[in-house]
N, C-alpha and C positions, 0 to 999 in steps of 0.2 A: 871417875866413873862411879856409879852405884851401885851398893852391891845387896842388888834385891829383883827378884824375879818381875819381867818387863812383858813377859808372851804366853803362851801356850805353844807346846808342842803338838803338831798334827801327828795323829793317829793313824790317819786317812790317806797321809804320801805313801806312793808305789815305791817299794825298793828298788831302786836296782844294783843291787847288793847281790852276789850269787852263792847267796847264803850255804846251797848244798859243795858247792867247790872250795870253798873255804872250811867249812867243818873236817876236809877229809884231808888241813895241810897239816901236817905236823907241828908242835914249837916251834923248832929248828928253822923247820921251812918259812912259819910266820918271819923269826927273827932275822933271818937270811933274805927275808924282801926288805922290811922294816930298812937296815942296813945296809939296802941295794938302793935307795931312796936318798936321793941327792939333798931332796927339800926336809929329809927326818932325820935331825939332828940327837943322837944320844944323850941320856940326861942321866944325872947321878941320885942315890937317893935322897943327898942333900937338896939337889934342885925342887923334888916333891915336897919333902918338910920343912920348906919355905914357902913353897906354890897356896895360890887363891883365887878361888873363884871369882871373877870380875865381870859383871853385865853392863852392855854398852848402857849409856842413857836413853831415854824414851826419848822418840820422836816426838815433836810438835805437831798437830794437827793440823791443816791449813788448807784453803782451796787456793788455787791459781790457775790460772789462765794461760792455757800454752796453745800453742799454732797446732792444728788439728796434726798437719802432716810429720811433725815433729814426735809428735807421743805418739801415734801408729807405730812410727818408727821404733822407738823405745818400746811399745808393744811389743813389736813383732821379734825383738831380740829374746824372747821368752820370759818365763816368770822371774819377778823382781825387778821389772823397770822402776819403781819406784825408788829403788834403794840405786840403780844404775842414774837414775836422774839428779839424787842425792849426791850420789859422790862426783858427778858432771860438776855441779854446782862446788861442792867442796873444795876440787882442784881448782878451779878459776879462783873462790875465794885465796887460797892458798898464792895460787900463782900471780895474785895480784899486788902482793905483799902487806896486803891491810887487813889482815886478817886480827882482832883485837878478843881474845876469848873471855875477856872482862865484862865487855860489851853488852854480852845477852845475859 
């Protein structure tokens, strides 16, 4: 991966973050959810003064051709069908065992 800024951050997304119920948890209380969190795993400070920032690679630009009823579809599952069509494709490459990352 490379490691150099690929986007821009929007300014303009709505939170839904509820900023004021959060300000009013304690540490304690932060660190006691953190820790209630099956998927947040504890890390030591060794872990950090190791750790690196990594950005995915850029996407290729490309037009195709898909079946009208098909992207609707991926539409309608909300924002980010593009990246939801992306990883469609991925697993198949994946799952088809030919996947060659030399290749491209």
């Amino acid at each position: 991966m490379k490691e150099e800024l690929i986007g821009e951050i929007s300014m303009n997304a709505e939170s839904k973050t509820d900023w004021e119920r959060l300000s009013r948890l304690s540490d304690e209380e932060i660190h006691a959810s953190a820790m209630a969190d099956p998927d947040a795993l504890p890390t030591s400070e060794a872990f950090w003064n190791n750790a690196r920032l990594v950005y995915p690679e850029a996407k290729e630009t490309i037009t195709i051709r898909l079946d009208k009823e098909m992207l609707m579809w991926f539409k309608s599952q909300g924002k980010g069908y593009q990246s939801r069509i992306n990883a469609v494709l991925c697993a198949y490459m994946k799952a088809t065992g030919k996947h060659n990352p030399q290749s491209s």
